[in-house]
Structure formats: structure tokens, C-alpha cells
C-alpha positions in Angstrom: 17.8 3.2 -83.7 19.1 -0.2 -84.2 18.3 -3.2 -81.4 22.0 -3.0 -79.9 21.4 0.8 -79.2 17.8 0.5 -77.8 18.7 -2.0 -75.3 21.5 0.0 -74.2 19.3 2.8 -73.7 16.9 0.3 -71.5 20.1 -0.3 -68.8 20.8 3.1 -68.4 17.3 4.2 -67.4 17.1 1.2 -65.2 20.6 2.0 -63.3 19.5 5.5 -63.2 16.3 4.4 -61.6 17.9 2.1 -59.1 20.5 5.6 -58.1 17.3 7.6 -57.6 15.7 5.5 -55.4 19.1 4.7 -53.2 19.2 8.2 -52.8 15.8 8.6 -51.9 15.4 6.3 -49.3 18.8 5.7 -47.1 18.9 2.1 -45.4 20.1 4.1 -41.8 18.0 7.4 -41.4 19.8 9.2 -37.9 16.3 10.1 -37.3 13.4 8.9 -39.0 11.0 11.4 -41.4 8.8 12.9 -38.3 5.3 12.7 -40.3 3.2 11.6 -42.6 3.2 7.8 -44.1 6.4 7.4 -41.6 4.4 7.9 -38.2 3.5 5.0 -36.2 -0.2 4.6 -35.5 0.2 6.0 -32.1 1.5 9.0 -33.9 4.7 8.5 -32.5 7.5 9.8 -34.9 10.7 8.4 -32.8 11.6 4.7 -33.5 12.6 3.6 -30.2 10.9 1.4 -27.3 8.4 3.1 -25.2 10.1 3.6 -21.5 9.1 1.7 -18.1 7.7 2.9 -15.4 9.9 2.1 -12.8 8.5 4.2 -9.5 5.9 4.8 -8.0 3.7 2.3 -9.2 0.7 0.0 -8.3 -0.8 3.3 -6.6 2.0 3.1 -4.0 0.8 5.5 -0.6 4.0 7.9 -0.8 5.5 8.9 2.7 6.8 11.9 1.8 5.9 14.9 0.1 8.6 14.9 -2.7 7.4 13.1 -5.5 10.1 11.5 -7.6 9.4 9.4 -11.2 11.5 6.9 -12.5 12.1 5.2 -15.6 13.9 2.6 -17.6 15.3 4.4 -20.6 14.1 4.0 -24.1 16.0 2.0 -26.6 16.5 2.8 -30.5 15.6 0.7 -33.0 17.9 1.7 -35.7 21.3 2.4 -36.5 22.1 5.6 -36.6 25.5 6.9 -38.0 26.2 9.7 -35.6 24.7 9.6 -31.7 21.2 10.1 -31.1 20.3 11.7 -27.4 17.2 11.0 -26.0 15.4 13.1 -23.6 12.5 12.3 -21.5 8.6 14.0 -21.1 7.2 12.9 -18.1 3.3 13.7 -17.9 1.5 13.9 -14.2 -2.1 13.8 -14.3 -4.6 14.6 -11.1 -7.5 12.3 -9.9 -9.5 13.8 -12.3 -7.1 13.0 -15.3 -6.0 16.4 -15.7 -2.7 16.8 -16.7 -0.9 18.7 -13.6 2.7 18.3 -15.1 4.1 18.2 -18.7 7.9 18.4 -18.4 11.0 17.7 -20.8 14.4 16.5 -18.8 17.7 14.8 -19.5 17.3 12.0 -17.6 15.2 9.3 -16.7 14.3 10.2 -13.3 12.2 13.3 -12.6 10.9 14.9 -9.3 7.8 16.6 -9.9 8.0 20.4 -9.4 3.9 21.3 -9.4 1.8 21.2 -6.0 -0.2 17.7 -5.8 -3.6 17.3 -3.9 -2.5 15.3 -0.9 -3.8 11.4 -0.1 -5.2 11.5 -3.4 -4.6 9.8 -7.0 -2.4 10.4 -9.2 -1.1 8.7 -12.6 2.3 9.6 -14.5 3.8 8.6 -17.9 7.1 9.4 -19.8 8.1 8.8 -23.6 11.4 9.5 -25.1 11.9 12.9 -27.8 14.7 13.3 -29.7 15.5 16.6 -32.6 11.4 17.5 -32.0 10.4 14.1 -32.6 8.7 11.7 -30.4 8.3 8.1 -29.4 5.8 6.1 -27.8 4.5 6.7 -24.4 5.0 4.6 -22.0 1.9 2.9 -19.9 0.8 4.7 -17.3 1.7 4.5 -13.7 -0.5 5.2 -9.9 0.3 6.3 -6.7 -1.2 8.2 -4.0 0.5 11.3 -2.4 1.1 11.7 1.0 -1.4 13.0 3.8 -1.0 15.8 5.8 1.0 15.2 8.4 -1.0 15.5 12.1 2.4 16.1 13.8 5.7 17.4 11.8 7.9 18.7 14.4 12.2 18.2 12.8 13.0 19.6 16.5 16.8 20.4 14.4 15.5 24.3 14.5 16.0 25.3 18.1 12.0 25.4 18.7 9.2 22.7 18.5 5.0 22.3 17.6 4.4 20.0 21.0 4.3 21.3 24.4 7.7 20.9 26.2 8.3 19.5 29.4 11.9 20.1 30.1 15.1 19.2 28.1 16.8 21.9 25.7 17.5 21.9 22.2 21.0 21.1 20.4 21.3 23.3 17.4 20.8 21.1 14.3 20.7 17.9 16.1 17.0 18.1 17.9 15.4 18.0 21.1 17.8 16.5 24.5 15.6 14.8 27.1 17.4 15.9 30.5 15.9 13.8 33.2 13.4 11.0 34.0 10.5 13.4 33.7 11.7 15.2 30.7 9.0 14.9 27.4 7.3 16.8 24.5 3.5 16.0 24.0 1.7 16.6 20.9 -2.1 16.4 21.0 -4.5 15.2 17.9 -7.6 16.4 18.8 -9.3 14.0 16.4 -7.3 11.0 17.3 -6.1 8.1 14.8 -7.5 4.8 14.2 -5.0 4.4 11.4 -1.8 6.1 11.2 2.0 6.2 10.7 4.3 7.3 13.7 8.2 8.2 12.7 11.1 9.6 14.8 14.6 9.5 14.9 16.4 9.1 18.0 20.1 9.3 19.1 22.5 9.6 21.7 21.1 6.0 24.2 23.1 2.6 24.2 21.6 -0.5 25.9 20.1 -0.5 28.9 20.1 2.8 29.2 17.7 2.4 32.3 20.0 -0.1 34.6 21.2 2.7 36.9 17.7 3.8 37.5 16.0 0.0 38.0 13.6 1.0 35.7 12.5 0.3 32.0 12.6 3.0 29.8 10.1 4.7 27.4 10.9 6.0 24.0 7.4 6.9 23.1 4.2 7.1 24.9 0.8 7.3 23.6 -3.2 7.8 25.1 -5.6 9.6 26.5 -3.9 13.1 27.4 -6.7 13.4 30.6 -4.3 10.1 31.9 -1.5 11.9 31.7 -1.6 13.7 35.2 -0.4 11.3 37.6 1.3 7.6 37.6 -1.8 5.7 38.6 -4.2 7.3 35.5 -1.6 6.3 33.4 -0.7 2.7 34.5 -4.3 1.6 34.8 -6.1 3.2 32.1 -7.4 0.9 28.9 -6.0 2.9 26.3 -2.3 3.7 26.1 0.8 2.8 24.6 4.6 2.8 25.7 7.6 1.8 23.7 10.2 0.1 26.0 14.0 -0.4 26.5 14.2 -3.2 29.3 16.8 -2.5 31.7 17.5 -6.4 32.4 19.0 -6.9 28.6 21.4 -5.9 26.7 19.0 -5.1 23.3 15.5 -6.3 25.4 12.7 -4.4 24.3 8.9 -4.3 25.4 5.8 -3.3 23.6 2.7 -2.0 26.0 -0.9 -1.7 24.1 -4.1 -1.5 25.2 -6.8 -1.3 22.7 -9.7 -0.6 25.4 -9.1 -3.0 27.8 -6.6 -4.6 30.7 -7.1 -8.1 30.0 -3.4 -9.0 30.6 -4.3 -12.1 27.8 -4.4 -9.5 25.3 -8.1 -9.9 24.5 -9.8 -7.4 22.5 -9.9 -5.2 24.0 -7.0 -5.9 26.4 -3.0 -5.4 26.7 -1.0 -6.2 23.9 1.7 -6.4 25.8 5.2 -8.5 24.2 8.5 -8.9 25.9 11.3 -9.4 24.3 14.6 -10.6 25.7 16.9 -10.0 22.6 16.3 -8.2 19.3 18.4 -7.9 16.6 19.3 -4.1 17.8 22.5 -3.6 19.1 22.1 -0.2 21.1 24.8 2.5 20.6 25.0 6.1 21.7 27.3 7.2 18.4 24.2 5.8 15.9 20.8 7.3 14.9 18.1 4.8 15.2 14.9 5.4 13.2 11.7 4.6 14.7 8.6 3.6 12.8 4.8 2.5 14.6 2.2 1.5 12.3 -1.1 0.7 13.4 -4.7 0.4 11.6 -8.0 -1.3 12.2 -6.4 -4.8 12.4 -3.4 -4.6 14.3 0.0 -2.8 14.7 3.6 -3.4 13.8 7.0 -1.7 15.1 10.0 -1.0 13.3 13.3 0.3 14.2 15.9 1.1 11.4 13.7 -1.5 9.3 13.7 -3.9 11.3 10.4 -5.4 12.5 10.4 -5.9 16.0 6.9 -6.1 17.1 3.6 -7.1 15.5 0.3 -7.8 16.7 -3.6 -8.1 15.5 -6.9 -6.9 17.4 -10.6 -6.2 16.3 -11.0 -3.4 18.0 -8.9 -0.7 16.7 -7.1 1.8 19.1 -9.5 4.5 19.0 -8.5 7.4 21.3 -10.0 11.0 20.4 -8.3 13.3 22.1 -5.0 10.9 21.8 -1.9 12.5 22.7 1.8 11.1 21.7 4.5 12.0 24.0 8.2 11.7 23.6 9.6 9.6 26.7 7.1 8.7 29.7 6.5 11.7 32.2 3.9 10.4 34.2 6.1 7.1 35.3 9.4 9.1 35.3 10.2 6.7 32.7 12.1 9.2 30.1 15.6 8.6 28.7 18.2 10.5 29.8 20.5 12.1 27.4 18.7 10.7 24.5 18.5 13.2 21.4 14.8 12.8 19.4 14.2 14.5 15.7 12.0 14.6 12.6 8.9 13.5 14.7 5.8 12.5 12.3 2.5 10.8 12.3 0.1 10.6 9.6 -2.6 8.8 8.5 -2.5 5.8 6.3 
């Protein structure tokens, strides 16, 4: 073989070498090989960014008992020449870090099908899969499920949990307070020192209490051995009432003893505030929803988001029996015609 023909012979293995390894290793793989050298050190075998937790984070105290995950999606990180659908694994683990959920979905939001411990712990994580292969998880996520509620009465199915005085039921609406003296009490034999109380209520405009020269009470709380006459009530240390003034077109008033009478609102005393206009505008076509939160340091009022009313103590309202009651009965200080539903309280 002369030198011409030798080198030659030298290109062709060398092109031939360069067409084998082209063909061995394309620049755009639609998914990348799912083992071996080509997994990540996580062992992930997807090329795409881990997801985000979006919510519940931060151990957030959940309200409700439907648990619902969200995530920002993943994104690829190659080019792929035909499309690539990514589905999501969200993971649920217990207090103990026992995985109580392992599920494969379609979309980046999830709500959690198994039964979780109530007002505990919980952690979550989600990572993208695509063709049986897998990316990165994402970090992990907190929150804290719900308590048992102490009181869930909807009142939209014709019957309630509380002890009725008066009124009748709408089908599917709730509970109709007929008169002045019209209520439902509910009575937690334990009490709460730190709790969440929820109700929607309907069918009242402003002033709903003009025509009677009185001040109206959505909600009353205390001692259910006060309850018996207008005197006990009125002048006993521990209570609560939710007002609509009469005087004002969207007045409201907040009564609360922690313990005490001192009309300074000492502790314990009468946390008493009187408003003169709130950013309410009362109307009988709209549903209004009603939260009261109070713990060891004070208590804050909320209607349709709104905070209306806040205030601190040192000593926490701490009434064992305590009983909550819809309207006032022993003032004759319930709304009439007003519609209640989806009373709640639990505990923080």
C-alpha cells in the first residue's frame, strides 16, 4: 500500500468514527437515558427543575378539613423535539414521617384523599415524572390539620346539634330567628381559652333593632348557669355579646368580660368598644360571614374579612361550662328574621 492510499484509508476511519458517535449520542434526547452514568446524584432521571411548594406551607393551622397541595410546575431543561407531559407525585408524610400519601396526578394541585390525624403535623412534597422517569423532589412543605370542631352545626339540613329556642328552619338556607327571644345554644362542657368561632348570617340590613329601641345581638357567649334571667346575664363577669347598634347606620359594639366588670376594661374587666361606623354596609340580600378569634392574649372580630374589633388582656376568657348562643335570649336582644348557617368553633 502506497502513502496516497494509506492516508486515504486514515479519513475514512476517522469520518466513520465521528458517524458513530453522532449516532450514539443525539444533541436533543426527548427524554433523557433513565439510569446508569445519566442519573443525577439525587437519582433523579428527568431533567427538569424540581417544583415549589406553593400551599400549605410554614406549618400553616388549616381551617378546614380538606387538605389541598399546590405547586409551581416543573420546567425542562432540554429541547425536546416532540412534547414532553409532565405529571406530578405528591408525597404526604404523618408527624412521625411516615408517608400517609404517595399519589401520581395531572396537575399541580392535589387534594389529599387519605384520613389525616387532626391538629397535628404534617409535611408534603411533589416532583415531576414523565414516560416512568423522574425528576427531583421538591423541598418539603408543613402544615398542621385542623382540630376537631367543638361545634359544627350547617343548620342548611332542616335539624341542628344546639338546643333550640324557637325559630324554624328554611330548607337549605339555615336556621330563621323569629322573635326577640328566638336562639340556639350550644354548650362546651370543657370551655375554650383559645378558639375560633365562624357563622354565616343573612337576611338583617342596618339597624335592624331601631323599631324595637334596642341593640341587637348576633352572638352571645358565657356562663350557661347566667343564662336564666336578664339580671344574671347583664351583671355577670364573664360573657360576651356581638352588637348591631340601633342609633347607626353600620354601628356595631363589642361586649367582653374576661372575669371582671371594671367598665375601664382592666383585667379582668369589660372589653367593651363602640363603634359609630364600620366599614359594613348592612344588607338583607347579602351573606355576611362572621369570624371571633380569641386566645390567651386577647381577641379580634372579623366580618366578611374585615377586622372590626381587636383587643388584648392577661387574663384569658376562661369559662368551663361556656355556652355560645345564636342571638341574646335572656335580654330579648335576638334579630328578627335574620337567617344563621355553618356555625363553627374550634380550637386554635
Amino acid at each position: 500500500m502506497n502513502r496516497r492510499t494509506l492516508a486515504l484509508f486514515g479519513v475514512s476511519v476517522l469520518v466513520a468514527g465521528v458517524v458513530a458517535c453522532s449516532s450514539a449520542n443525539p444533541a436533543t434526547p426527548v427524554v433523557p437515558t433513565p439510569t446508569g452514568a445519566n442519573a443525577a446524584p439525587d437519582g433523579s432521571t428527568l431533567k427538569v427543575d424540581p417544583p415549589t411548594p406553593m400551599s400549605p406551607t410554614n406549618d400553616l393551622k388549616l381551617n378546614s378539613p380538606v387538605v389541598t397541595l399546590t405547586a409551581r410546575g416543573s420546567t425542562l431543561q432540554f429541547q425536546s423535539a416532540t412534547p414532553v407531559t409532565l405529571q406530578y407525585r405528591f408525597q404526604v408524610f404523618n408527624g412521625a414521617g411516615v408517608m400517609v400519601e404517595n399519589v401520581l396526578t395531572s396537575a399541580t394541585s392535589y387534594q389529599v384523599a387519605a384520613t389525616l390525624v387532626p391538629n397535628a403535623r404534617h409535611t408534603w412534597r411533589v416532583r415531576a415524572e414523565s414516560q416512568g422517569e423522574a425528576g427531583p423532589f421538591s423541598s418539603t412543605a408543613s402544615f398542621v390539620t385542623e382540630d376537631p370542631a367543638l361545634i359544627n352545626d350547617p343548620l342548611t339540613n332542616g335539624t341542628t346539634v344546639g338546643a333550640r329556642i324557637g325559630g324554624n328552619f328554611i330548607a337549605g338556607q339555615g336556621w330563621q330567628s323569629n322573635s326577640l327571644t328566638d336562639g340556639i345554644d350550644y354548650d362546651v362542657p370543657s370551655g375554650c381559652i383559645s378558639c375560633r368561632l365562624v357563622f354565616d348570617a343573612t337576611n338583617f340590613g342596618g339597624q335592624e333593632g331601631f323599631p324595637y329601641a334596642k341593640d341587637l345581638k348576633w352572638v352571645s357567649m358565657g356562663d350557661p348557669g347566667a343564662f336564666g334571667s336578664f339580671g344574671a346575664f347583664r351583671d355577670h363577669p364573664w360573657k360576651m355579646h356581638l352588637v348591631q347598634r340601633a342609633d347607626y347606620a353600620s354601628g356595631m359594639e363589642i361586649i367582653w368580660r374576661n372575669g371582671g366588670t371594671d367598665a375601664n376594661g382592666g383585667d379582668p374587666g369589660d372589653h367593651r368598644i363602640k363603634l359609630t361606623d364600620t366599614p359594613l354596609r348592612f344588607s338583607s340580600s347579602q351573606v355576611y360571614h362572621f369570624q371571633l378569634d380569641w386566645t390567651t392574649t386577647g381577641y379580634q372580630v372579623a366580618v366578611n374579612g374585615i377586622e372590626v374589633f381587636s383587643d388584648g388582656w392577661d387574663h384569658w376568657f376562661e369559662v368551663a361550662p361556656l355556652r355560645v348562643e345564636l342571638g341574646c335570649v335572656p335580654r330579648a336582644d335576638s334579630f328578627v328574621g335574620i337567617i344563621y348557617r355553618n356555625v363553627k368553633l374550634t380550637k386554635h
